[in-house]
MARNULUM-98033 format. One record per atom (N, C-alpha, C, CB): residue in one letter; x, y, z. Coordinates in steps of 0.05 Angstrom, whole numbers, padded with zeros to 5 digits, always signed. Glycine has a CB too. Example, Ala and Ser with C-alpha at 12.3 -4.5 7.8 and 13.67 -1.06 7.14 Angstrom:
2
A+00264-00114+00156/A+00246-00090+00156/A+00264-00066+00156/A+00226-00089+00181/S+00257-00045+00142/S+00273-00021+00143/S+00258+00001+00157/S+00282-00012+00114/
//
This chain:
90
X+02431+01932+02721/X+02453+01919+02707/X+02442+01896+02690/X+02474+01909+02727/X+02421+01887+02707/X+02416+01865+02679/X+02399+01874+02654/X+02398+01837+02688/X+02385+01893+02655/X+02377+01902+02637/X+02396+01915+02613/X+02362+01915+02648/X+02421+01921+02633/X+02440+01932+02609/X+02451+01913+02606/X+02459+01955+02611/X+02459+01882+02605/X+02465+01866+02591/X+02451+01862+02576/X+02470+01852+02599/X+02418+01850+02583/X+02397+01844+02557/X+02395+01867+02529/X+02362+01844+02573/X+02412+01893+02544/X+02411+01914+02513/X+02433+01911+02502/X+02408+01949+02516/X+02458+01896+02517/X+02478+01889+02489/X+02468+01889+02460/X+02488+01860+02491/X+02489+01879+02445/X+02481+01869+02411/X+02483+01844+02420/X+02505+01877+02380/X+02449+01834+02398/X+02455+01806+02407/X+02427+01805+02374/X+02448+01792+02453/X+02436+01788+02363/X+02421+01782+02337/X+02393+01775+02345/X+02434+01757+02320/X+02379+01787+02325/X+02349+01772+02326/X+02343+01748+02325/X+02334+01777+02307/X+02357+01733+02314/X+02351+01703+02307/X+02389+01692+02313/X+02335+01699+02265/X+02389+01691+02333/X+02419+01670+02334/X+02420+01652+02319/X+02426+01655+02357/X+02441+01647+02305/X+02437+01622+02296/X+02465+01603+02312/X+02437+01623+02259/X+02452+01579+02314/X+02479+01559+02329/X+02501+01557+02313/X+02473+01528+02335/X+02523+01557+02317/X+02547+01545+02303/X+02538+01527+02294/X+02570+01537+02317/X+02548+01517+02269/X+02546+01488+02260/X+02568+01462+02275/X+02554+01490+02227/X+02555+01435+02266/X+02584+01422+02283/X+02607+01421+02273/X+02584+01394+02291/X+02609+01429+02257/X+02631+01428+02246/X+02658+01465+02258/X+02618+01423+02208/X+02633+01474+02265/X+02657+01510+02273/X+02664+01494+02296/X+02641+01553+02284/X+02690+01505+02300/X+02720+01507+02327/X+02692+01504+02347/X+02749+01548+02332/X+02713+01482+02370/X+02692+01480+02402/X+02684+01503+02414/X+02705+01467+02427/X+02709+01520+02413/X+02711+01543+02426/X+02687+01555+02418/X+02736+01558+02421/X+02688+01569+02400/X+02660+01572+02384/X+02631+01572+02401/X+02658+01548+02364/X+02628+01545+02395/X+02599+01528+02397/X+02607+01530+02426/X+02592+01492+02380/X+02618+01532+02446/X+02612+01540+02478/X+02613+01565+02477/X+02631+01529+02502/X+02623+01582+02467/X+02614+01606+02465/X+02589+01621+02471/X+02616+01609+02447/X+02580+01607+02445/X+02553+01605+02436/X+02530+01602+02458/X+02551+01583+02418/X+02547+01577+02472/X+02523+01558+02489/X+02530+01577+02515/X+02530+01515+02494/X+02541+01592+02522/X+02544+01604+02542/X+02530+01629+02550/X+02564+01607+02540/X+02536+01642+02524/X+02512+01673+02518/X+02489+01661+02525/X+02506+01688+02483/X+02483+01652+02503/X+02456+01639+02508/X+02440+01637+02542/X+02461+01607+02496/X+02464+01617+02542/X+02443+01604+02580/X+02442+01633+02592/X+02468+01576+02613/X+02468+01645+02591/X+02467+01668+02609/X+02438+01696+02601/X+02501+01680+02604/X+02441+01699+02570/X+02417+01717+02578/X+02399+01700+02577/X+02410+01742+02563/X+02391+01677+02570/X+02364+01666+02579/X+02368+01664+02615/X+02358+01633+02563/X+02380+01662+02630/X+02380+01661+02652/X+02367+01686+02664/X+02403+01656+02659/X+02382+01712+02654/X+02373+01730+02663/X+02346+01742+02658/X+02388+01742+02660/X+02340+01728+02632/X+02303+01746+02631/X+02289+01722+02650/X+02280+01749+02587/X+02302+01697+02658/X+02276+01686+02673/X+02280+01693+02700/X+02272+01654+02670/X+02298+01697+02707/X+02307+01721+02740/X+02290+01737+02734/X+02342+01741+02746/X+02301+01759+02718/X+02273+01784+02717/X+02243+01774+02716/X+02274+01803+02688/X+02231+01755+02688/X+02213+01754+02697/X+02204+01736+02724/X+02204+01752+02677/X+02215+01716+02743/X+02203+01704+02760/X+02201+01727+02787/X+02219+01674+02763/X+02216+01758+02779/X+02209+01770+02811/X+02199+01797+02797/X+02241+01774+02840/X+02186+01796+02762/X+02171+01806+02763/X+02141+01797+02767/X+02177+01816+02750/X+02134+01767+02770/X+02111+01766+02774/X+02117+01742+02799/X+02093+01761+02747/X+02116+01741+02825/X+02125+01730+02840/X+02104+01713+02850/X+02137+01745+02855/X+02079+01715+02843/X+02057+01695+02850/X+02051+01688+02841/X+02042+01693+02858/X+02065+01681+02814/X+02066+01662+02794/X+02083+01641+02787/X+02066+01673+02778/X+02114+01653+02806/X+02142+01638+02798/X+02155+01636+02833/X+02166+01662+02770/X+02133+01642+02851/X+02138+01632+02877/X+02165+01644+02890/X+02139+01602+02876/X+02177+01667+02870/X+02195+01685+02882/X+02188+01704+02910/X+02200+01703+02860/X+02213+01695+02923/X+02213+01707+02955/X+02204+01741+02955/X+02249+01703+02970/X+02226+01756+02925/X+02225+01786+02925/X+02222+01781+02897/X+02251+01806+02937/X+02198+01816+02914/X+02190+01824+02885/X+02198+01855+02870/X+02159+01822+02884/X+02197+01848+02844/X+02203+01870+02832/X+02188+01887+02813/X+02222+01865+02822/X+02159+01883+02824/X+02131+01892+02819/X+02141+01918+02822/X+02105+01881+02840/X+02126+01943+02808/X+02131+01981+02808/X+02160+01990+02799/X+02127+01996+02843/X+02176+01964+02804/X+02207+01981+02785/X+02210+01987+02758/X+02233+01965+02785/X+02219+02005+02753/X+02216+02017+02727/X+02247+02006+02704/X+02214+02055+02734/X+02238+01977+02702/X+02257+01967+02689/X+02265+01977+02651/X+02249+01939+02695/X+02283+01979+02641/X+02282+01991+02615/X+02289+01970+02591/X+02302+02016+02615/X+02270+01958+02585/X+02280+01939+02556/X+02283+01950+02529/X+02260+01916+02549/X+02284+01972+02530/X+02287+01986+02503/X+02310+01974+02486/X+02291+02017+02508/X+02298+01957+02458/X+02317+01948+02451/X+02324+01920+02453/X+02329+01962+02458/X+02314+01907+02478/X+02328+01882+02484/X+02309+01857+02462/X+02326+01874+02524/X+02329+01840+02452/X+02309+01823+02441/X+02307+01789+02457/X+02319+01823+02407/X+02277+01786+02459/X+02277+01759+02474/X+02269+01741+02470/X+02270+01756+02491/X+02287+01732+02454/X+02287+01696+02435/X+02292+01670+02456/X+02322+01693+02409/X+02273+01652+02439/X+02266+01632+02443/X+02239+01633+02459/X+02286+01620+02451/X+02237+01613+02477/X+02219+01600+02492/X+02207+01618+02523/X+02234+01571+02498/X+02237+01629+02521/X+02239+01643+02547/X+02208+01661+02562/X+02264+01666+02538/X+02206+01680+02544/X+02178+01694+02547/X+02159+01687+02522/X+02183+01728+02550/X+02160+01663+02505/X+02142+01661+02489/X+02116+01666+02497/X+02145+01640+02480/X+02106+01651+02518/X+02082+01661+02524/X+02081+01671+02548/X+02064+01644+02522/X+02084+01701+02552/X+02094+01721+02577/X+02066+01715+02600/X+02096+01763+02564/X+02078+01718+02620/X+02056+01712+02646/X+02028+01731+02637/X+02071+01725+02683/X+02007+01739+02649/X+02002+01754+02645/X+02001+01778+02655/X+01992+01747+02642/X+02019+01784+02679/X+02036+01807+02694/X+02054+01819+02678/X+02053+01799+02718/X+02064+01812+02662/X+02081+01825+02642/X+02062+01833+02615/X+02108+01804+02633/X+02044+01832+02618/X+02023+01838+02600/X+02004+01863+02598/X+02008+01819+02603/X+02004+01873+02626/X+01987+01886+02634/X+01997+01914+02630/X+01978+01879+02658/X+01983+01940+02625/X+01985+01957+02610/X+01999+01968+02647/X+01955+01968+02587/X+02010+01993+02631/X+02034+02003+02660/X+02013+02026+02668/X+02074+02020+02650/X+02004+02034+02691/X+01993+02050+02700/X+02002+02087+02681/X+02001+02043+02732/X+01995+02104+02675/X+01993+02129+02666/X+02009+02144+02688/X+01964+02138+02662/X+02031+02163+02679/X+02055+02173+02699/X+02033+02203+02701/X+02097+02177+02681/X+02034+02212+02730/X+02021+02237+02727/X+02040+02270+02725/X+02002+02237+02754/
//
């Protein structure tokens, strides 16, 4: 399920409301945001768990990002467990 949130539509480059758009708006905004940034740092802290001191791990699941885009800071510079080439399916 969280992966099928991170594949919603969600722009390459968000841009913030200005201050001047409706409040409603700009918490909108600020809401998406936290929420999928929340969720790629869930995924990534129990995909690399001896790195982010996560209890469970989610090392060998075959998670699907096809599509998802992951802006900002979040995985700017990805652990290097999320780096590593995926074993060859026999």
């Amino acid at each position: 399920m969280l992966c099928a949130y991170l594949r919603m539509p969600y722009p390459a480059e968000p841009a913030e409301p200005a201050e001047s758009a409706p409040l409603e708006e700009r918490l909108a905004w600020q809401a998406t945001r936290e929420v999928r940034h929340t969720v790629i740092r869930v995924v990534r802290d129990h995909l690399c768990p001896r790195i982010s001191g996560s209890a469970a791990s989610w090392e060998g699941c075959d998670l699907d990002f096809t599509g998802v885009i992951f802006d900002d800071a979040v995985l700017a510079q990805p652990p290097a467990c999320l780096l590593l080439p995926r074993p060859a399916e026999p």
